[in-house]
BALOBA-1460 file (C-alpha; in Angstrom, 3 decimals):
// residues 126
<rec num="1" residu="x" x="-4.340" y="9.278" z="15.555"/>
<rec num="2" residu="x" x="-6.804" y="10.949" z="13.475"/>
<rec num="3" residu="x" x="-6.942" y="11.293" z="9.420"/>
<rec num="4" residu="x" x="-5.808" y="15.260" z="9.111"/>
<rec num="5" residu="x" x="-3.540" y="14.358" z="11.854"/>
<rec num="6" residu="x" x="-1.564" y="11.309" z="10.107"/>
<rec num="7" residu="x" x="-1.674" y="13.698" z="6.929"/>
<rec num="8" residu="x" x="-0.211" y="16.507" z="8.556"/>
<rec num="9" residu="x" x="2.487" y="14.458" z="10.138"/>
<rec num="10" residu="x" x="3.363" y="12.987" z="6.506"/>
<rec num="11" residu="x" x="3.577" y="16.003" z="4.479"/>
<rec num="12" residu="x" x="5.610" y="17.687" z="7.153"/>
<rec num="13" residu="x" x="8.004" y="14.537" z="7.557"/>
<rec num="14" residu="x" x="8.342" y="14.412" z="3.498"/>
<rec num="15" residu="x" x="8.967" y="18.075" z="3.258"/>
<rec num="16" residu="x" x="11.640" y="17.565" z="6.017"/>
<rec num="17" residu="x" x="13.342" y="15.020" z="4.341"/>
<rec num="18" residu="x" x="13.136" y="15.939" z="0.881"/>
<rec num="19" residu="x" x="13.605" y="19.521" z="1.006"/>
<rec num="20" residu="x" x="10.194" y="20.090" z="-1.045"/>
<rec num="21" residu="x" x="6.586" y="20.053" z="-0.429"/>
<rec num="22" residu="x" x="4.653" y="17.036" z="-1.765"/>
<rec num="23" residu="x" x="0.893" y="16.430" z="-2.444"/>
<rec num="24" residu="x" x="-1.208" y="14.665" z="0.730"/>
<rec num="25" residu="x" x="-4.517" y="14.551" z="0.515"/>
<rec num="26" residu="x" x="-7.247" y="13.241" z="2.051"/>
<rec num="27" residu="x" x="-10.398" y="11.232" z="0.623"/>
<rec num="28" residu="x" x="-13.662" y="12.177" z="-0.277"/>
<rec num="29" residu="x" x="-17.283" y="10.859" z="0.783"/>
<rec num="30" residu="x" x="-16.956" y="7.205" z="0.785"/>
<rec num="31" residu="x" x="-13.261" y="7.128" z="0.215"/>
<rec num="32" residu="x" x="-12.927" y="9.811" z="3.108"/>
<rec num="33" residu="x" x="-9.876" y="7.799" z="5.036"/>
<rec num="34" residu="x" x="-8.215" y="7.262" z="2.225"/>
<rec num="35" residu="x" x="-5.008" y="8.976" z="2.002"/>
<rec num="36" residu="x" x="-3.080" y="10.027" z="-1.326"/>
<rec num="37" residu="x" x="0.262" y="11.007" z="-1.897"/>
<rec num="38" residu="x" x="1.598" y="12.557" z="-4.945"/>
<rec num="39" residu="x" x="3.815" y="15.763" z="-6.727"/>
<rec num="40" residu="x" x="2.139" y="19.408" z="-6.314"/>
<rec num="41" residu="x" x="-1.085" y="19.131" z="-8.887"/>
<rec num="42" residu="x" x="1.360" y="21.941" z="-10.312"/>
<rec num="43" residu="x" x="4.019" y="19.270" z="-11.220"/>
<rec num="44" residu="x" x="1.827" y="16.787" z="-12.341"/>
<rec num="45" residu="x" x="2.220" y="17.722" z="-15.583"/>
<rec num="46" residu="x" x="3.633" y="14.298" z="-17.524"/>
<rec num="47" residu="x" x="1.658" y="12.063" z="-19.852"/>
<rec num="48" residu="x" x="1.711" y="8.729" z="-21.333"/>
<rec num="49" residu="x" x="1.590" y="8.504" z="-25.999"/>
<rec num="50" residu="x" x="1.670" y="6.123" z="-28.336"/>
<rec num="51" residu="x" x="4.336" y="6.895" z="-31.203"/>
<rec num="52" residu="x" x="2.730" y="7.056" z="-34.414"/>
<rec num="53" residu="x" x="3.168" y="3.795" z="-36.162"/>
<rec num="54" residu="x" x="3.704" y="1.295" z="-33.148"/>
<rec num="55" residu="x" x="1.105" y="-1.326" z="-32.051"/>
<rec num="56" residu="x" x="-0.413" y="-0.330" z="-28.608"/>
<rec num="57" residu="x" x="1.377" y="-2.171" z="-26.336"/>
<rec num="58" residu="x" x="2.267" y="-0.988" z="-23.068"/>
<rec num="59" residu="x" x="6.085" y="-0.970" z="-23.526"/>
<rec num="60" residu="x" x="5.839" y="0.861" z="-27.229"/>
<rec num="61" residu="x" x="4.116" y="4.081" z="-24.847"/>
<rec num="62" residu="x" x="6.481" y="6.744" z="-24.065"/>
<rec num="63" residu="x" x="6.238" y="9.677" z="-21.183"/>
<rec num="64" residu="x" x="6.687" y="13.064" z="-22.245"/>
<rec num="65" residu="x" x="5.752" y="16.605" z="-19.951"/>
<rec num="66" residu="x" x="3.335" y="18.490" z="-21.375"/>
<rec num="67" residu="x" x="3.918" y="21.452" z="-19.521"/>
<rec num="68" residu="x" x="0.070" y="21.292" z="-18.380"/>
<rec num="69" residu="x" x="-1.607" y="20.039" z="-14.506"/>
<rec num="70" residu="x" x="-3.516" y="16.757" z="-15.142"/>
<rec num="71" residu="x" x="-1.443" y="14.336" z="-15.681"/>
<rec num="72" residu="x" x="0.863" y="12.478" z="-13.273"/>
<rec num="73" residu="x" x="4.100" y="12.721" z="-11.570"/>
<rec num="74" residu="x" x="7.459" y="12.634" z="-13.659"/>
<rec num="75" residu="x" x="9.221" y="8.660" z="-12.832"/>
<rec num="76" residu="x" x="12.216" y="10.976" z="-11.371"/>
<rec num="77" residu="x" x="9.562" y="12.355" z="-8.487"/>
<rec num="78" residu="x" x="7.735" y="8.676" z="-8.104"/>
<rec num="79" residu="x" x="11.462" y="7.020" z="-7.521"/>
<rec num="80" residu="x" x="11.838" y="9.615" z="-5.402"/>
<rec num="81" residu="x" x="8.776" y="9.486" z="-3.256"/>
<rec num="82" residu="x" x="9.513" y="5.035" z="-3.608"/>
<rec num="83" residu="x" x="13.139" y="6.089" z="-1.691"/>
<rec num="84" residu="x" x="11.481" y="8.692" z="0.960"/>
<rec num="85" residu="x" x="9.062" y="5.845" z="1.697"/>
<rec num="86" residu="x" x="11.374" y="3.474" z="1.276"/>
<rec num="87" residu="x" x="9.088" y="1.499" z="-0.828"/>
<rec num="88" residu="x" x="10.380" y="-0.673" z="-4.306"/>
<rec num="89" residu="x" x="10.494" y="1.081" z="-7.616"/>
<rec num="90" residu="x" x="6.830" y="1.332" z="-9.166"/>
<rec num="91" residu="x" x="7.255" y="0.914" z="-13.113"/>
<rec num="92" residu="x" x="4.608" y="3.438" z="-13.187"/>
<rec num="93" residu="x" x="4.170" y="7.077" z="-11.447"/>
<rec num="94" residu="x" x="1.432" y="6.539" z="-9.935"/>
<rec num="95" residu="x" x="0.296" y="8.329" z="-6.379"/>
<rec num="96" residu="x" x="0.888" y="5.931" z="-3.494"/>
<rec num="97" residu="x" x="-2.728" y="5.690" z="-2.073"/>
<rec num="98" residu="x" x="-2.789" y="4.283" z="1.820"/>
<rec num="99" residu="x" x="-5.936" y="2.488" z="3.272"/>
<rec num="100" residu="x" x="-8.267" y="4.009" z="5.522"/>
<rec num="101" residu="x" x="-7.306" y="2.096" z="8.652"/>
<rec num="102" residu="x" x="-5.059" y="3.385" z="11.688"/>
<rec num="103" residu="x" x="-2.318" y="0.226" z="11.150"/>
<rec num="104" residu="x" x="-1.541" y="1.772" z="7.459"/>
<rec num="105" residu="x" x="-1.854" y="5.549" z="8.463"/>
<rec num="106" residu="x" x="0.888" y="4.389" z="10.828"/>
<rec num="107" residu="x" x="2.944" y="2.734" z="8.745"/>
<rec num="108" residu="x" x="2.940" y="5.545" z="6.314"/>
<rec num="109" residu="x" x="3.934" y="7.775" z="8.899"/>
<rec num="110" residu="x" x="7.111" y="5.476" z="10.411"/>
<rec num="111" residu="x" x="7.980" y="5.355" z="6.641"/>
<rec num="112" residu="x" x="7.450" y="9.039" z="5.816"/>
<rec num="113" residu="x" x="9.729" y="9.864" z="9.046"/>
<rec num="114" residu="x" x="12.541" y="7.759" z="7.561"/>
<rec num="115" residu="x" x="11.989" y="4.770" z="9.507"/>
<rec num="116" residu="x" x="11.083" y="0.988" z="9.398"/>
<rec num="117" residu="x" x="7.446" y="0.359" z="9.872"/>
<rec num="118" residu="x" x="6.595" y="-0.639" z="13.545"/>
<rec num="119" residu="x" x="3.336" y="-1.702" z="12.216"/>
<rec num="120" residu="x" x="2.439" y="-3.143" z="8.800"/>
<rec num="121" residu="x" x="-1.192" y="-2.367" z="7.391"/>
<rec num="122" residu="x" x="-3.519" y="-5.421" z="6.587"/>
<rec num="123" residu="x" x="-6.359" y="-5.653" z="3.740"/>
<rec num="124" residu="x" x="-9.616" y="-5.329" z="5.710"/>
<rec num="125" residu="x" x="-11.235" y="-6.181" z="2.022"/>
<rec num="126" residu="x" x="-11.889" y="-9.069" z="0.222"/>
């Protein structure tokens, strides 16, 4: 299984499952097997502020959408993407980023089709 292969296979399977497209993407230069999957840069549109007058502290920021690309996915389309790959909650909405190695672009793709992992990646990194 090749990269644009296993990315093909997950954005199809999500799409499938969800009903809506989502956002995978393939690495550049050094990161090239990286894979990353997120909302439609369209949707990405939700930020992180501080309230005026509270200490910065992560739990005093709030999330609002700004209506603008650039920021990151709303926590309703990260919980949603945690459940399609049946991974835990995040507390943040970040992308899910997968390792350039075959046993993870596997995984990813067992999960993305709705099922359990027949393979689990390892860290190949110190």
């Amino acid at each position: 299984m090749d990269r644009n292969t296993t990315i093909t296979t997950i954005r199809k399977a999500l799409k499938r499952r969800s009903g809506k497209p989502w956002s995978v993407t393939g690495g550049r230069g050094t990161a090239w097997g990286w894979i990353t999957i997120d909302a439609l840069p369209a949707q990405c549109t939700w930020r992180f502020y501080l309230p005026n007058g509270l200490a910065d502290l992560p739990a005093n920021y709030k999330e609002h959408d700004t209506g603008k690309p650039g920021g990151h996915m709303s926590h309703a389309e990260s919980c949603e993407l945690d459940q399609l790959l049946g991974l835990p909650a995040r507390r943040y909405p970040d992308s899910i980023l997968i390792p350039a190695a075959h046993d993870y672009w596997r995984e990813y793709i067992d999960r993305a089709e709705g099922r359990k992992p027949t393979v689990e990646g390892k860290p190949y990194w110190d």
